[in-house]
N, C-alpha and C positions, 0 to 999 in steps of 0.2 A: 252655456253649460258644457266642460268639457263630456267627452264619451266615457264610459266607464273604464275601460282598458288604456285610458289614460292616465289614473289616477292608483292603478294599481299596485303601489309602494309600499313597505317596503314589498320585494320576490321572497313571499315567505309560506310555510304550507303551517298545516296545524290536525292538530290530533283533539277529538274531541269526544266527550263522554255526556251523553244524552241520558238522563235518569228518570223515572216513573214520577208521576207526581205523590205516588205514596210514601218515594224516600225524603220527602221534605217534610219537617214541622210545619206546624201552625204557629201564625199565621202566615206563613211565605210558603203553604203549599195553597192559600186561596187565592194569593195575590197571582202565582204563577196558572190557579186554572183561569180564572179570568183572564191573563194575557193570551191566553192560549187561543182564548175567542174573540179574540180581536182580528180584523182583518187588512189592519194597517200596520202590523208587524216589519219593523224594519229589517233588511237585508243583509248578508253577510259585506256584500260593497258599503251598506251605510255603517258595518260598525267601523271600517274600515277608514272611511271619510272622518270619520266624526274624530277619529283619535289622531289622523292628519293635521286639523283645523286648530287640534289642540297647540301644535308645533309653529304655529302662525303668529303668535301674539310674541312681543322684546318686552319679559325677558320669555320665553317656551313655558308653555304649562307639561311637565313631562308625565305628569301624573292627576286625572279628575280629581277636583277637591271632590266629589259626591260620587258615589259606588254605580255601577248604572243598574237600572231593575229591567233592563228587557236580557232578553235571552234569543236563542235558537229552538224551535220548535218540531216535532218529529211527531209520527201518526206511525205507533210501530205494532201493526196486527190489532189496532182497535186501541190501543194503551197510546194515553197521550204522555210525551216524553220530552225535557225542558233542559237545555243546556247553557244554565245560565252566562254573562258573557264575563262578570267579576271584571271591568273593565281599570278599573283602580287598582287591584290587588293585585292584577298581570304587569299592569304598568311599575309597580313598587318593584316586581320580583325579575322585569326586563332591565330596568337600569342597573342592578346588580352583574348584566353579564357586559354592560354595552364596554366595557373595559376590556374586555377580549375580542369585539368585534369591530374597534374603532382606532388609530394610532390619541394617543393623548391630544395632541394637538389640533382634529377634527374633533373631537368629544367633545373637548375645551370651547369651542367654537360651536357647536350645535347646543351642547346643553352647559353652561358656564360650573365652574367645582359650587359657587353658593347655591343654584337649583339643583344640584345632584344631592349637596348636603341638606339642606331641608328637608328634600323629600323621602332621603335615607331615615332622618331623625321621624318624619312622620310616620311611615312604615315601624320604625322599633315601637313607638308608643302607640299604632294599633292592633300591631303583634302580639302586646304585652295582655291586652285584653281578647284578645279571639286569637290562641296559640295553638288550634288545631283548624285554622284557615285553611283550603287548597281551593286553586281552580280547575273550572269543568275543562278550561282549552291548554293546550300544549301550542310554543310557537316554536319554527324553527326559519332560519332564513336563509336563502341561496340552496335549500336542499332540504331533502328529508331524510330523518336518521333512519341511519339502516337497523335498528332496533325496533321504530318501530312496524317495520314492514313483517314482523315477525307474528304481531298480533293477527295480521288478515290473512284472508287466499288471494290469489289469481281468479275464482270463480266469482270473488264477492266486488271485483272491480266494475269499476263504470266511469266510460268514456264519454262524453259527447261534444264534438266538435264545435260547437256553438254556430252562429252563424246571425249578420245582422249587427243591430247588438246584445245580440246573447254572448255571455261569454261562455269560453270552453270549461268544461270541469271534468276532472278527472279525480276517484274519489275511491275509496274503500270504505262498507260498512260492515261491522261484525256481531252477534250478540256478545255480552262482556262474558259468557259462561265460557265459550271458544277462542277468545283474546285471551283471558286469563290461562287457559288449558295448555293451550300454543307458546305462551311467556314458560310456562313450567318445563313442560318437554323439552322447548326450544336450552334453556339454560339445563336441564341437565347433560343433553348434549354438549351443550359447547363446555361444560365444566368439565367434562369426562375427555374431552379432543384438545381442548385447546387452554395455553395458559391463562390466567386473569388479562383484562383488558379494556379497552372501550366500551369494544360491544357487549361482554360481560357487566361490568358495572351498571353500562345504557341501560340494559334489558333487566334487570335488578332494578335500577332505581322505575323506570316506567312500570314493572310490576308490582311496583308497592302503590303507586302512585292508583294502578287500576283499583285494587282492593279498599280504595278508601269509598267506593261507591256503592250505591245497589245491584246485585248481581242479576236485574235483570235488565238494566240499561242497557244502552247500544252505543260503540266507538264506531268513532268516524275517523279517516283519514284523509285528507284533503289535500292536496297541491294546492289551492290557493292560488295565492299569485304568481306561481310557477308555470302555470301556462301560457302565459303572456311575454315570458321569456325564450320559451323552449317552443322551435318550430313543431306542425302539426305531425310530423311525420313522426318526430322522435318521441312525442306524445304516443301515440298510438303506437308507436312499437314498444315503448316504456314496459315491461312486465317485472319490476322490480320485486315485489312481492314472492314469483313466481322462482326470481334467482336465488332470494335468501332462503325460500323452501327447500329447495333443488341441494343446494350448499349445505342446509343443516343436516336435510335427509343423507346424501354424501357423507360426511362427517359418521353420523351414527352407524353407517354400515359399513365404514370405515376404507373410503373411497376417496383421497388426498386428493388427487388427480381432479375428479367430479368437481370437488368443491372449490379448488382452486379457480377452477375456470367459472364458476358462477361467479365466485370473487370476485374475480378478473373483470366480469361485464361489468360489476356494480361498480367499480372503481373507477373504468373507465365514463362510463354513464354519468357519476355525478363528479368524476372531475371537470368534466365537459362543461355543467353547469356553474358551478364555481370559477371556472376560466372566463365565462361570463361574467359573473361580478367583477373581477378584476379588468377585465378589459371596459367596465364602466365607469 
């Protein structure tokens, strides 16, 4: 059995939205308090494996023919809170980008155009019947966007080195009331300083994306498998969150200079990380 931080593929972080079990209907808010009292809840490493394993079989299953029913689980102030995993529905909505992360010719050869087509056609005819579908996780891989470090603080992070085989995690959690607060400010600032853009658009679409929840859920923001790439030191000096704060505050008070330079870290920072993917 290999070790955990062996298997940790893809280097990808994720953004997650943990909701009450009172924002669910019935029957799928029993299903999930029941799972909630289980104590064989699997791992964020097992969803991880699981959707690996899928990639194993000639031709690749790029997509679970069946939805999966477990989730991510949270005890927040007494309020149990379920981040379902929609392991299907992420997968329909990942092969849509792997076209910008892949040259044609590795695509071709990891996922062939008849499994890509199929499972396109599948996704339209279950769209057609649940058109107000979204999932609780966001993924991103080789990096995290800088939109959405906008949502948390610097005080709500948490480090921990791991040790053994613990692995390291480095994570931000927010209530959705203070995510959502932060996405507003943040974008009136930057609409008022700076032209349309990336991080305008990013911070737009990730704001709409929050509101589609219960306002008294909780985001998470997770490195992921990002610290198994990135040595421990740069890990703990990491304070990204801390720069885009620093930068939008800058901005508002109308301080070029300031915000450049917080700019300037974050640029540096995860070009670093990205220079590693390419040197693999």
């Amino acid at each position: 059995m290999p070790k955990v931080s062996s298997v940790i593929v893809p280097y990808a972080s994720y953004l997650r939205v943990y909701e009450p079990l009172a924002a669910f209907p019935e029957p799928e808010r029993d299903h999930w308090a029941r799972y909630a009292r289980r104590t064989d809840r699997p791992s964020y490493q097992d969803e991880l494996r699981r959707s690996l394993a899928d990639l194993l079989p000639t031709p690749p299953v790029p997509v679970p023919v069946h939805e999966s029913g477990d989730a991510f689980v949270l005890d927040v102030d007494g309020v149990v809170c379920v981040c379902p995993w929609r392991t299907r529905l992420r997968g329909w909505q990942a092969l849509g980008d792997l076209a910008e992360e892949l040259p044609a010719p590795v695509l071709d050869a990891v996922l062939p155009p008849l499994v890509r087509h199929q499972a396109s056609q599948d996704y339209e005819r279950w769209m057609a019947g649940n058109p107000d579908a979204r999932p609780w996780i966001r993924t991103a891989t080789w990096h995290v966007p800088l939109n959405w470090f906008v949502l948390v603080s610097d005080e709500e992070r948490t480090y921990e080195k791991g040790s053994g085989e613990a692995s390291p995690v480095l994570r931000y959690r927010t209530p959705m009331v203070e995510a959502r607060r932060r996405v507003a400010r943040g974008l009136r600032t930057l609409r008022d300083t700076l032209d349309e853009g990336p991080l305008i658009d990013g911070l737009v679409d990730v704001g709409r994306w929050l509101e589609e929840f219960h306002p008294r859920s909780l985001v998470e923001l997770d490195y992921g498998g990002l610290v198994h790439v990135l040595p421990a030191a740069e890990l703990d000096g990491d304070h990204s969150a801390a720069d885009v704060a620093e930068g939008i505050e800058a901005l508002r008070g109308g301080d070029g200079l300031t915000a450049g330079e917080a700019y300037g870290r974050l640029v540096e920072r995860w070009r670093a990380v990205r220079d590693r993917r390419s040197a693999n």
